[in-house]
PAMILO-825812 format. One record per residue (C-alpha): x, y, z; residue number from 1. Coordinates in Angstrom, 2 decimals, decimal comma, always signed. Layout:
<nodes>
u:v:w:num
X:Y:Z:NUM
...
</nodes>
This chain:
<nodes>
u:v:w:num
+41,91:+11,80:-61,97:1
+39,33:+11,26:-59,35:2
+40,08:+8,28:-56,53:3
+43,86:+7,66:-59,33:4
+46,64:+9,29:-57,10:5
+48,80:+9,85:-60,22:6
+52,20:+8,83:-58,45:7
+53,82:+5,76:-56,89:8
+56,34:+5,46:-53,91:9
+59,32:+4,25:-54,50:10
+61,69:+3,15:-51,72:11
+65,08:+1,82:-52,54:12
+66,22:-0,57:-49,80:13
+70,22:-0,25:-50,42:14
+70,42:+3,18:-50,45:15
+67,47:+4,06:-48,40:16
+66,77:+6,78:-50,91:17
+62,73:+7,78:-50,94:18
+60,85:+9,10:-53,77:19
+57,64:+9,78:-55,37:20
+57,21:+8,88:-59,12:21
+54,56:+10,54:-61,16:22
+51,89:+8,20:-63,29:23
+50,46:+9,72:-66,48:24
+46,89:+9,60:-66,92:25
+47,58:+7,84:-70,40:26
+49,20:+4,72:-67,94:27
+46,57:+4,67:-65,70:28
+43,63:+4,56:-68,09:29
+45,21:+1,99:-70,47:30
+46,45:+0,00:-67,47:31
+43,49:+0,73:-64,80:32
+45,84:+0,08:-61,44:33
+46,63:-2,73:-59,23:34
+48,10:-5,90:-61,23:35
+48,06:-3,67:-64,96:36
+49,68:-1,12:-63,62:37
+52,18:-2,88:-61,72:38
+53,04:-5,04:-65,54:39
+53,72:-1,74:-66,64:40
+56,31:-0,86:-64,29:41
+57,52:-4,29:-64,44:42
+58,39:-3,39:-67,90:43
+60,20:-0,24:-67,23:44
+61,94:-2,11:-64,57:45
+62,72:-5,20:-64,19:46
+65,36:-6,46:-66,23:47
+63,91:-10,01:-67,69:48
+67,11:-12,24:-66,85:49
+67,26:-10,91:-62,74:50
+67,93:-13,29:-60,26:51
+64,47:-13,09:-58,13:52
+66,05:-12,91:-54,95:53
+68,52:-10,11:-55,76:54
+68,75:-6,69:-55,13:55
+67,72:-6,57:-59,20:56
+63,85:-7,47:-58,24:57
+61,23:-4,88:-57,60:58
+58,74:-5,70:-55,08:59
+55,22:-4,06:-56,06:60
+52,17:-3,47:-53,77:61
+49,28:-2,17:-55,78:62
+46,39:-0,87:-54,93:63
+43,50:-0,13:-57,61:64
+40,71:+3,11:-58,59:65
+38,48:+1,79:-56,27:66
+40,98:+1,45:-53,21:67
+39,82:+3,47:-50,53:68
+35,86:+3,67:-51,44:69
+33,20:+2,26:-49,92:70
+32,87:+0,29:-53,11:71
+32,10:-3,45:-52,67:72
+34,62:-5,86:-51,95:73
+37,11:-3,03:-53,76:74
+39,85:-3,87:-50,67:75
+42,13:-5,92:-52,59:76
+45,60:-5,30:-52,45:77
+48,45:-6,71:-54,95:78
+51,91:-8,20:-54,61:79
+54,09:-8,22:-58,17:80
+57,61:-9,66:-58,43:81
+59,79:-12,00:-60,15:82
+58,51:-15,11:-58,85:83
+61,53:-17,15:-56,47:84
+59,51:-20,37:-57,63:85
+58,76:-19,84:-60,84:86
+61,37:-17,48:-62,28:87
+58,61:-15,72:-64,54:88
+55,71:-13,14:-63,34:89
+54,77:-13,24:-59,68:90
+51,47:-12,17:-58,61:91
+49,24:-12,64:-55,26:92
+46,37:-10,49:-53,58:93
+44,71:-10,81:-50,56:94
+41,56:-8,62:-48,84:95
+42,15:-6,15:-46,08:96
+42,84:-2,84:-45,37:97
+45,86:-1,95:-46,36:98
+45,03:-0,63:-50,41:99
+42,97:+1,61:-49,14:100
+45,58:+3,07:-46,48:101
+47,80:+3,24:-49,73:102
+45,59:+4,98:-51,48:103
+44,51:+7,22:-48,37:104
+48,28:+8,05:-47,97:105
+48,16:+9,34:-51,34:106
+49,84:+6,33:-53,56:107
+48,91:+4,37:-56,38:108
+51,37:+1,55:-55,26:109
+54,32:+1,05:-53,68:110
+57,81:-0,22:-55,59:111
+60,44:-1,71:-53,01:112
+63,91:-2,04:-55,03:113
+67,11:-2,84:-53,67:114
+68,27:-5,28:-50,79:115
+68,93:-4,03:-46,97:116
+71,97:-5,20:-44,94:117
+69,78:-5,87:-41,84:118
+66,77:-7,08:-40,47:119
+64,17:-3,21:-41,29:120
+60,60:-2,60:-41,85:121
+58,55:+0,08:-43,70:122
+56,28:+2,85:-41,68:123
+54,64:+4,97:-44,08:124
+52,44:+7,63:-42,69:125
+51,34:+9,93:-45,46:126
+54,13:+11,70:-46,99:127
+56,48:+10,57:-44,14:128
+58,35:+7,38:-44,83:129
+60,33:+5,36:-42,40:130
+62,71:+2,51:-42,52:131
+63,17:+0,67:-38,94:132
+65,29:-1,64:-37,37:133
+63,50:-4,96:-37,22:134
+66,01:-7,08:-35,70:135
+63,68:-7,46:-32,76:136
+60,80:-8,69:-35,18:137
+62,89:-11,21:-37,10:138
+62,20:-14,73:-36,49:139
+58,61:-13,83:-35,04:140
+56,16:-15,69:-36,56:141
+53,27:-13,70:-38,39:142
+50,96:-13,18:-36,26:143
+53,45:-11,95:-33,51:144
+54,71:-9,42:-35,51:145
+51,33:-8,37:-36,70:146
+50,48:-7,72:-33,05:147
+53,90:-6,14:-31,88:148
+53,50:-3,90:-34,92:149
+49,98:-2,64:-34,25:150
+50,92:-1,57:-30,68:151
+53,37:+0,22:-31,59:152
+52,16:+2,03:-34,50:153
+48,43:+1,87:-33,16:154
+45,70:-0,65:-34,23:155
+44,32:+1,77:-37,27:156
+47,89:+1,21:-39,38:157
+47,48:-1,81:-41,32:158
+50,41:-4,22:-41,91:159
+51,99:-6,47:-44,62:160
+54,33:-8,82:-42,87:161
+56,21:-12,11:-43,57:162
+56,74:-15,25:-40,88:163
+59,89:-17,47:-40,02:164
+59,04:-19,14:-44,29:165
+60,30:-15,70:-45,83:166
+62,84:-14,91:-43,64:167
+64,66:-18,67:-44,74:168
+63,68:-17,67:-48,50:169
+61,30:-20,62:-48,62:170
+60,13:-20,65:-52,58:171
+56,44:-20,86:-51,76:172
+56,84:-18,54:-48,27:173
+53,68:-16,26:-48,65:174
+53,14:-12,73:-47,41:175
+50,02:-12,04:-44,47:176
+47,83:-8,99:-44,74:177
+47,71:-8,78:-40,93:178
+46,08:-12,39:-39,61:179
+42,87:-12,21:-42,62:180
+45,03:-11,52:-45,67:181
+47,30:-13,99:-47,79:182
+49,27:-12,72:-50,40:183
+50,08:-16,74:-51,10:184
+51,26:-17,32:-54,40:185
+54,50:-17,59:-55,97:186
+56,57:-16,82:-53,30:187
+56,36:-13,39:-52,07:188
+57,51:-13,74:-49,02:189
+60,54:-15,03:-50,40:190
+61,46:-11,97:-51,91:191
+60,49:-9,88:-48,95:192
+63,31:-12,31:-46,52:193
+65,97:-11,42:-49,51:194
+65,41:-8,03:-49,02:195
+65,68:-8,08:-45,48:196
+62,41:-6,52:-45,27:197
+59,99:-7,94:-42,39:198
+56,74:-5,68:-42,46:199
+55,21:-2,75:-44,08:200
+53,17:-0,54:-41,85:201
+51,30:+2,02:-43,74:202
+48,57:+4,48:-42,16:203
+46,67:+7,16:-44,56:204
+44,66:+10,18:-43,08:205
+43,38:+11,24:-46,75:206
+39,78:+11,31:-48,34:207
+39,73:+9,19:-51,53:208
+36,75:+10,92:-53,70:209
+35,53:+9,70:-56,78:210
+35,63:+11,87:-60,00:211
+31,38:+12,19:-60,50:212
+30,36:+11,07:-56,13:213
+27,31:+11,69:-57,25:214
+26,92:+8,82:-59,93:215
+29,68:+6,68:-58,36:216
+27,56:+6,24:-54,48:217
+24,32:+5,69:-56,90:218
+26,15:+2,90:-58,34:219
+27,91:+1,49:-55,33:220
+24,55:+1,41:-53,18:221
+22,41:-0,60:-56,27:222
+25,34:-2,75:-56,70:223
+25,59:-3,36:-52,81:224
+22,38:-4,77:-52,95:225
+22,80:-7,05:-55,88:226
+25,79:-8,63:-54,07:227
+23,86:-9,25:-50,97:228
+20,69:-11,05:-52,84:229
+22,52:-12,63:-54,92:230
+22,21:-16,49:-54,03:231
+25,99:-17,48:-54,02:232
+27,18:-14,38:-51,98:233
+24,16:-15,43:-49,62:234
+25,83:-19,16:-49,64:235
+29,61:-17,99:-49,07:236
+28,37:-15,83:-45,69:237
+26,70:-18,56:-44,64:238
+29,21:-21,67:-45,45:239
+32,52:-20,00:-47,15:240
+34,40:-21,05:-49,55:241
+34,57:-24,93:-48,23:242
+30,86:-25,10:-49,33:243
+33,05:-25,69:-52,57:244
+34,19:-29,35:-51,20:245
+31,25:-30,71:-50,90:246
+29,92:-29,58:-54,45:247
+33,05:-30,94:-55,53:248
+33,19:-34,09:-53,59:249
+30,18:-35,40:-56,35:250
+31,27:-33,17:-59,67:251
+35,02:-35,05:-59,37:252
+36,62:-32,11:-59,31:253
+37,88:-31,90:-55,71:254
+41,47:-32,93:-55,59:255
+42,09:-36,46:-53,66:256
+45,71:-38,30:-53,00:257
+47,65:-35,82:-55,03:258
+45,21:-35,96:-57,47:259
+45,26:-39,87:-58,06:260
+41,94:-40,79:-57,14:261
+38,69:-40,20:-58,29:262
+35,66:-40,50:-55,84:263
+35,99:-37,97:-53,07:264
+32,48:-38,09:-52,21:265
+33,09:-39,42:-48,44:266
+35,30:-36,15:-47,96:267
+32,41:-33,65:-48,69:268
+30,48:-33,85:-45,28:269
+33,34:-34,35:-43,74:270
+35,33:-31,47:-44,58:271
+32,83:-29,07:-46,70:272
+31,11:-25,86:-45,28:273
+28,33:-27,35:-43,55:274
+30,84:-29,54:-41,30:275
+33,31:-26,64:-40,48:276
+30,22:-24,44:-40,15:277
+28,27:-26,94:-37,48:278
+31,43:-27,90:-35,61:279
+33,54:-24,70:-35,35:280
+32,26:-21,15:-36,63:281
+32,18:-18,78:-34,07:282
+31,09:-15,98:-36,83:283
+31,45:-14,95:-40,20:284
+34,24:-12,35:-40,66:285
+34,33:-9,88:-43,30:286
+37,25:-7,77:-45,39:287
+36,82:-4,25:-45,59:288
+33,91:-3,05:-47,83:289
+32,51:-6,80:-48,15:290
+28,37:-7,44:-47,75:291
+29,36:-11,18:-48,45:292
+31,52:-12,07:-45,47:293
+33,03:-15,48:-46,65:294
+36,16:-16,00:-44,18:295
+35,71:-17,97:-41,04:296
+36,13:-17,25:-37,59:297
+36,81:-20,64:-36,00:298
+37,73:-22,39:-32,97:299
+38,84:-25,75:-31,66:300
+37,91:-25,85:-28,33:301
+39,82:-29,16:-27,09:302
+42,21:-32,18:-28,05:303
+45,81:-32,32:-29,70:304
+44,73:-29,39:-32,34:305
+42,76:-27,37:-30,02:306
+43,42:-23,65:-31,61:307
+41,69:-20,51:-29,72:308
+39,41:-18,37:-31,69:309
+41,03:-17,06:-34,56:310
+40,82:-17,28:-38,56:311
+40,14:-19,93:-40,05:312
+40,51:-22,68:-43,54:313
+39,18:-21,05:-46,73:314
+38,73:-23,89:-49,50:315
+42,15:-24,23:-51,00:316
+43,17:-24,60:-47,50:317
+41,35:-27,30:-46,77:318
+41,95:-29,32:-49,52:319
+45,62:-28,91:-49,83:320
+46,30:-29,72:-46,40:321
+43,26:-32,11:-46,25:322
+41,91:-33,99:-49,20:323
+45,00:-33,96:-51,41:324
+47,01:-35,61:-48,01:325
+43,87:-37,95:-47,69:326
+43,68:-36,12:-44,01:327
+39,47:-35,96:-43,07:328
+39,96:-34,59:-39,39:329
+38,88:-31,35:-39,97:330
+40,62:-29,74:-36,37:331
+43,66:-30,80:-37,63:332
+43,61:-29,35:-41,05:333
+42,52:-25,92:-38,69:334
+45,34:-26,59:-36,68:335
+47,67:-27,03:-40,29:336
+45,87:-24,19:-41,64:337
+46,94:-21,88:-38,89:338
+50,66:-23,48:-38,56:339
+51,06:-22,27:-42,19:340
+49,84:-18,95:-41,81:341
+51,82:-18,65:-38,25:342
+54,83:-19,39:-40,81:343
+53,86:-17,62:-43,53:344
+53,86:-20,81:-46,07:345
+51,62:-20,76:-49,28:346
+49,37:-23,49:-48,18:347
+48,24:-24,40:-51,83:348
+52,00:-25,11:-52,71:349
+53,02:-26,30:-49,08:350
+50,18:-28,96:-49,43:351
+51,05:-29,79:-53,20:352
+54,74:-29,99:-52,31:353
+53,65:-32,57:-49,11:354
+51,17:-34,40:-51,79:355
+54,43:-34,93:-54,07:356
+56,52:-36,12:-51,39:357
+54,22:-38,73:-49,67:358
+53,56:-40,26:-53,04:359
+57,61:-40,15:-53,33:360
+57,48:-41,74:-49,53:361
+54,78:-44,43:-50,45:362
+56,97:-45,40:-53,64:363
+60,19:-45,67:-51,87:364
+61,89:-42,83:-54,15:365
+62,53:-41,27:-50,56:366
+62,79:-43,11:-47,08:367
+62,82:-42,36:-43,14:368
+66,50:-42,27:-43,55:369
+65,69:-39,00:-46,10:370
+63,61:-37,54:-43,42:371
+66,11:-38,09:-40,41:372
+64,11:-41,07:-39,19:373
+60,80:-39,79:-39,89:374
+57,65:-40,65:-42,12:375
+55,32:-39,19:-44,75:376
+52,24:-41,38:-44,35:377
+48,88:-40,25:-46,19:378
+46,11:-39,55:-43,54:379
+48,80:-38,66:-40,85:380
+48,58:-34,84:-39,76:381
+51,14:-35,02:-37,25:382
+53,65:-35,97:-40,01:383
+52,47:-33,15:-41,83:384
+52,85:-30,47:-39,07:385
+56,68:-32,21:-38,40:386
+57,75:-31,72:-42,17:387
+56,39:-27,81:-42,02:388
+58,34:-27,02:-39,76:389
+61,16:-28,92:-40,98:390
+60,68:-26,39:-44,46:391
+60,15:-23,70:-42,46:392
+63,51:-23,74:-41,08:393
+65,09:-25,69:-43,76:394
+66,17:-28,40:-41,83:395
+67,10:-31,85:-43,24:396
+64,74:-32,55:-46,29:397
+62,79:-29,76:-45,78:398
+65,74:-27,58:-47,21:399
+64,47:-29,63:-50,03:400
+60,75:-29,32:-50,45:401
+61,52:-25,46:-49,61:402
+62,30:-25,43:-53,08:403
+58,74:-26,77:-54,24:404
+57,91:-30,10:-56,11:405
+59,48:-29,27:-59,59:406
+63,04:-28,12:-58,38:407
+62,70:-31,18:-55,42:408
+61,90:-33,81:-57,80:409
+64,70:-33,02:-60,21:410
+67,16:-33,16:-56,65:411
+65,21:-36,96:-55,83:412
+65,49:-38,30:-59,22:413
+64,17:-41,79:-60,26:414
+61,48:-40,24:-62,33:415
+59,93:-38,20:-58,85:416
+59,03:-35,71:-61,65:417
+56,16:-38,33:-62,37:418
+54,37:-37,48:-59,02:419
+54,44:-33,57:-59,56:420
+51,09:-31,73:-60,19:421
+52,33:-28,15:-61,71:422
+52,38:-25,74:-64,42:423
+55,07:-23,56:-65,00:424
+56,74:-24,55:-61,63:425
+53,59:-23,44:-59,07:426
+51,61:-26,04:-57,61:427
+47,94:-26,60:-59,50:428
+45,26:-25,01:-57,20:429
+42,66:-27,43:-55,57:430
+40,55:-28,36:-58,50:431
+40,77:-31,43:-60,86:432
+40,79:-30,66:-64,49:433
+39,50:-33,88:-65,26:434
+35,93:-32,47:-63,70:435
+36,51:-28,96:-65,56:436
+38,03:-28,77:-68,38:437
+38,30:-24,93:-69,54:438
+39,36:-24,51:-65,51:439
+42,08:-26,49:-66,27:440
+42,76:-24,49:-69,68:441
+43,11:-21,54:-68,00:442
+45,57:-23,51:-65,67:443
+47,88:-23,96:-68,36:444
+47,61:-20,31:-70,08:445
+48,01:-18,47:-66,31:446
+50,50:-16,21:-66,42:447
+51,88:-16,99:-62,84:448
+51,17:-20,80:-63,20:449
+48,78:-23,32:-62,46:450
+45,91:-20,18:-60,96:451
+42,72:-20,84:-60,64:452
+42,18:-16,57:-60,22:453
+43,74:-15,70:-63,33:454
+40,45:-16,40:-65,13:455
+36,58:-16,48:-64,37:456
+36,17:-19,65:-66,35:457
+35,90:-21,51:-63,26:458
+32,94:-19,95:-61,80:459
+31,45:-19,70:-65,87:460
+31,26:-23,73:-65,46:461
+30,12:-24,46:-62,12:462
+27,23:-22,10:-63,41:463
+27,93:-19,75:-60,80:464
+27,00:-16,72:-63,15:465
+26,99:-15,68:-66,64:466
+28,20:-12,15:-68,37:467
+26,24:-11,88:-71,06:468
+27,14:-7,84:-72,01:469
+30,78:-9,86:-72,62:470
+29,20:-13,12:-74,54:471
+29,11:-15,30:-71,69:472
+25,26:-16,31:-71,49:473
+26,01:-19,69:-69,51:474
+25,07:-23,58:-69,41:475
+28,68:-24,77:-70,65:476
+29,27:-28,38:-69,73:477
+32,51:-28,33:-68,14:478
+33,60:-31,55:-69,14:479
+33,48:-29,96:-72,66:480
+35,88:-29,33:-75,06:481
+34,74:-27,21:-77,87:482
+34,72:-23,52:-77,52:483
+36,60:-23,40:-74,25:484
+39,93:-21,63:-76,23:485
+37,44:-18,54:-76,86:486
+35,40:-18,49:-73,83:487
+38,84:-18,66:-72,13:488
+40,43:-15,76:-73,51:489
+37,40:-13,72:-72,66:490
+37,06:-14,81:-69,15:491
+41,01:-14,27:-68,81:492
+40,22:-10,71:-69,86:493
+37,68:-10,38:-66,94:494
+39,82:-11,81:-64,36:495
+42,17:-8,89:-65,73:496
+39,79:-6,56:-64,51:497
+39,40:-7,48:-61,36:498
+42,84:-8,05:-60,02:499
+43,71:-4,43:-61,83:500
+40,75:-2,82:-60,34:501
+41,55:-4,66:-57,12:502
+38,40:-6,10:-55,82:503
+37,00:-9,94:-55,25:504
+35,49:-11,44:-58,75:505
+32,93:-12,98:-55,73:506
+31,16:-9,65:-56,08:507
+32,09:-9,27:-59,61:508
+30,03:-12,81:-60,20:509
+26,99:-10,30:-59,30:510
+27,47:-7,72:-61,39:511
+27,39:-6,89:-65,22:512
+31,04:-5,89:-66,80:513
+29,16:-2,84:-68,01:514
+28,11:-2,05:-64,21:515
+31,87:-2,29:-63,73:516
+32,98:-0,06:-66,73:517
+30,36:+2,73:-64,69:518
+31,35:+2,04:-62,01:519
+35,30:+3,00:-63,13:520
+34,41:+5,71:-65,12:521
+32,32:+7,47:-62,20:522
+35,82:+6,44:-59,75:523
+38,15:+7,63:-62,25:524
+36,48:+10,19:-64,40:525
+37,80:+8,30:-67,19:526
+34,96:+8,17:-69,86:527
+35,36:+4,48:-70,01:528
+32,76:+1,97:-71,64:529
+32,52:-1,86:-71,68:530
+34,78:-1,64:-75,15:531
+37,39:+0,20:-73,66:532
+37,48:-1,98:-70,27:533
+37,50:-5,37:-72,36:534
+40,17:-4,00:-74,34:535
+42,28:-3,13:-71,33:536
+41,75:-6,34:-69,86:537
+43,31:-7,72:-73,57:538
+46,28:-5,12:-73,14:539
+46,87:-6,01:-69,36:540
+47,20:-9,88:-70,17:541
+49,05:-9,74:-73,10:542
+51,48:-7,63:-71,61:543
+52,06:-10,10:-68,53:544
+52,58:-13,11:-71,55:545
+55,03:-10,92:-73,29:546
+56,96:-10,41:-70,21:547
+56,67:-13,66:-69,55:548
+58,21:-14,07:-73,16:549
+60,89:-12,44:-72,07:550
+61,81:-14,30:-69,03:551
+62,00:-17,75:-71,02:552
+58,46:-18,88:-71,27:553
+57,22:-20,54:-74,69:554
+54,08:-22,51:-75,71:555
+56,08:-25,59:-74,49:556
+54,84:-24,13:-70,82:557
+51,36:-24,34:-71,44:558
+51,16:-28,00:-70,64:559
+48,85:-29,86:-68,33:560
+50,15:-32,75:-66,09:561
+50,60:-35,96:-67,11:562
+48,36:-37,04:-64,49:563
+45,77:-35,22:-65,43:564
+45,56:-36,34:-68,41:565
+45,12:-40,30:-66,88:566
+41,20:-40,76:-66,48:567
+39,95:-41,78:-63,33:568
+37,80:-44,96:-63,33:569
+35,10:-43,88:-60,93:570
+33,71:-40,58:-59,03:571
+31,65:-37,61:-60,65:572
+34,65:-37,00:-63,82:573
+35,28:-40,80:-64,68:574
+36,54:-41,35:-67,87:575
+37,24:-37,66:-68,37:576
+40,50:-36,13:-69,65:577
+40,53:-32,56:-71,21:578
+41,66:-32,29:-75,01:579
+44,45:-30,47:-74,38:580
+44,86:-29,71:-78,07:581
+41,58:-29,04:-79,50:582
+41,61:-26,12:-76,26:583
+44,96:-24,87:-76,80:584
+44,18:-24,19:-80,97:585
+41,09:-22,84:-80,43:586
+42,86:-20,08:-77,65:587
+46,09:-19,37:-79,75:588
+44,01:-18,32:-82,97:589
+41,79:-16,44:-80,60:590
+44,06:-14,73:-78,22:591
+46,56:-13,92:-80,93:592
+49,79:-15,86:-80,12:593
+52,07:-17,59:-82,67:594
+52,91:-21,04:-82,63:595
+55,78:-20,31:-79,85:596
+53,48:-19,13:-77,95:597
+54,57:-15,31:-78,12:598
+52,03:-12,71:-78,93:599
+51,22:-11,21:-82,75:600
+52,94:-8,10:-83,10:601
+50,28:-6,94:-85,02:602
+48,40:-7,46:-82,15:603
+50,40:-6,13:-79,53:604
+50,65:-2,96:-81,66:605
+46,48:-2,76:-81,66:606
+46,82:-2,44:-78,25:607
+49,05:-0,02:-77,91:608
+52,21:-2,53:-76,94:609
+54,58:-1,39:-79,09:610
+57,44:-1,00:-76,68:611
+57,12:-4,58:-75,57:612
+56,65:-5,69:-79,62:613
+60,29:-3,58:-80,23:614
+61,44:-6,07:-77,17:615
+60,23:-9,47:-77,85:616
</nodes>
């Protein structure tokens, strides 16, 4: 089984009752690890119609075959659940160490069922499991309890943890991976605070060896090198992920005034990489296993959102809390930035949800009475940092926007629904569609919602790379229509592959699918090939739509905005709108789903889906 453990740890929160549960090698090959292999136990266990904040919802951290190497960027760790926001699949991942303490300690994953009666938190040393008191830690913020935790379990144990957001079962409330990881999306954290569960501390003393060490370091150290030369991992360490604003800022497809204007181009040197870079890097900082190094260490030295070295705003960050508020100081959106990881808020939804409700503000649907007297102006930061705290704690309105956009407009009324941005109830991610039309295709097929992770057609149009082992040779105009459906479905298959094999598709955007497949089959000693990958990358998402399926979800999800389908009259995607319809055809006939939007059961029998088939 080489780096596979073969067995998951199960922990059962009402009974306190600790087990190991053995993996066939037939699961993990068809289902690789990480967000596959948690679908697979979703299956098993989850029952479709459970409340997501009951004692009925299983709580998965994943790690994936490369976990625990020194392969690159292979640090990943997943978070599966029944989504509090959404009510359908939950997924998030963030960098860090702790997959590879997982795996260390001699797990595949962990599965948290049940709900405590008080305030606890996880310490998993090897075979020795824990559950502690955490009344002490509740109500610390996340970066607190990171420290406190680390003291007292010693600064090699890595920690999952959520802030004050969780604890008050905020919809969007994220989980942090120590201070560098966010396991954002879908609301987590949520279902962390319903369990009463505060932080997981895990610390592994095992060797993780690959099946053929030989083969596998020959491939890790060629591949090493072809992240670091390539010419976007050389741009990320040197500018991050905000180097994406200013490219943006003049393709139209950064994200301005909740998505209701078109020319962001005075943004881009404002907020982009080279402005956060000039004015307040201190140094790169790099997840375990990572040549790229894209996060930022960052620090404010003086005025109202002076911050002390610490880490800082990745892209989505930035816009959501600065260009989609129409806030340009860029200390402030630091200062936001931290305030919503201090919290532990998803700051893509926590900015979309802000975005909704000024354009509510601005059109009178809400008032300063709403907000006890105070204001939701665009450009205003300090109104911003007033109304997170006031969801934070669910106070006043912000019991109301704790719920997101979709569930608060439907509580305003007076057609609010009008000035949502969202798929499937989960914020759209800071890109507008109008500028990148498959991006936005794969918005509306994601299987958590609006995600602009769940496929590699993103970076496919911004020319970032091509695959061509897979049929992706590059130069797609991404204000195109034609062909996206196809090239969709494929680069939703890749996507697959990363987030099972749990490692950053930044690195992935340097390598061949094929170098992956070798790279797997040396980790594993599975005798995988690019087929067989490719085809588990098919399985793995059609399995997450079928349970989907199951939990209400019909082609009647897959929709796009209104908004975004209202051109904008100037900026770099003017006149634009995506064909929704052409797209959608095209990847229905290709990915195999009938006109409900339910997979072929011919199809889900191909791939070896049968049980879900017998279900749907």
């Amino acid at each position: 089984m080489g780096t596979n453990r073969g067995k998951i740890l199960d922990i059962n929160l009402s009974t306190g009752a600790v087990k190991t549960t053995k993996i066939e090698e037939d699961v993990l090959r068809k289902f690789i690890g990480g967000s596959g292999l948690a679908a697979k136990l979703f299956l098993d266990r989850v029952p479709p119609d459970s409340d997501p904040l009951s004692d009925k919802n299983t709580l998965f951290f994943m790690a994936g075959p490369l976990s625990g190497t020194n392969f690159p960027t292979s640090s990943r760790v997943v978070a599966v659940f029944k989504s509090p926001q959404t009510g359908i699949w939950g997924q998030a991942s963030a960098g860090g160490n702790f997959a590879a303490e997982v795996k260390k300690a001699g797990y595949d994953g962990i599965a948290i069922s049940g709900m405590s009666s008080k305030p606890v938190y996880l310490v998993i040393e090897d075979d020795k499991v824990e559950i502690k008191d955490a009344t002490d830690l509740w109500g610390k913020d996340c970066y607190q309890t990171t420290d406190i935790l680390k003291e007292r379990h010693g600064a090699k144990a890595d920690v999952l943890e959520i802030g004050p957001a969780g604890e008050n079962l905020v919809k969007f409330a994220s989980i942090l991976n120590g201070k560098w990881g966010f396991i954002s999306r879908c609301g987590g954290g949520a279902v962390m605070g319903s369990k009463k569960l505060k932080a997981v501390v895990v610390r592994g003393t095992g060797k993780v060896e690959a099946a053929s060490p030989e083969e596998f370091a020959k491939i890790r150290k060629t591949l090493v090198n072809t992240v670091k030369e390539n010419i976007i991992s050389q741009s990320l360490k040197a500018a991050g992920t905000a180097l994406g604003a200013e490219v943006n800022a003049i393709t139209g497809v950064l994200p301005v005034k909740n998505f209701t204007v078109g020319d962001g181009s005075a943004f881009g040197p404002k907020i982009g990489g080279s402005a956060l870079t000039a004015q307040y890097l201190t140094k790169p900082h790099a997840c375990l296993t990572c040549p790229i190094a894209c996060k930022r260490t960052v620090r404010v030295a003086e005025g109202p959102y002076k911050m002390e070295e610490g880490p800082g705003p990745q892209y989505e960050t930035i816009c959501a809390l600065g260009t989609l508020l129409m806030i340009d100081d860029l200390a402030a959106i630091i200062k936001m930035g931290e305030t919503a990881n201090r919290y532990g808020v998803d700051t893509i939804s926590c900015g979309g949800t802000i975005a909704f409700a000024m354009e509510c503000f601005e059109k009178g649907l809400i008032t300063s009475k709403d907000l006890d007297g105070g204001q939701l102006r665009w450009g205003n930061p300090d109104d911003v940092l007033a109304i997170m705290e006031k969801i934070t704690k669910r106070q006043g309105f912000g019991d109301v926007l704790a719920e997101g956009s979709r569930s608060a407009a439907k509580k305003i009324g007076k057609n609010a629904e009008d000035c949502t941005v969202e798929i499937k109830g989960l914020e759209m991610p800071q890109y507008d569609a109008r500028g990148t039309h498959g991006h936005g295709l794969s918005f509306m097929t994601s299987n958590r919602g609006a995600c602009h992770v769940a496929s590699s057609i993103g970076p496919i149009e911004s020319g970032w790379t091509t695959w061509p082992d897979v049929g992706i040779t590059g130069g797609y105009d991404a204000k195109a229509d034609e062909g996206k459906g196809e090239l969709n479905v494929t680069c939703e298959n890749v996507a697959m592959l990363s987030n099972s094999a749990t490692m950053c598709y930044f690195a992935l955007m340097s390598m061949s699918i094929t170098e992956l497949a070798e790279a797997l089959k040396a980790a594993t000693g599975f005798d995988y090939d690019l087929d067989e990958i490719m085809e588990c990358g098919e399985r793995i998402w059609m399995l997450q739509r079928g349970l989907n399926n199951l939990m209400g979800v019909t082609a009647a999800d897959d929709r796009m905005p209104k908004r975004i389908l209202t051109p904008h009259p100037d900026g770099g995607a003017a006149g634009s709108v995506p064909n929704v319809e052409l797209m959608l055809k095209d990847y229905y006939k290709t990915r195999g789903l009938d006109a409900n939007g339910r997979p072929l059961k011919e199809k889900l029998n191909k791939l070896g889906l049968s049980e879900l088939a017998a279900k749907l």
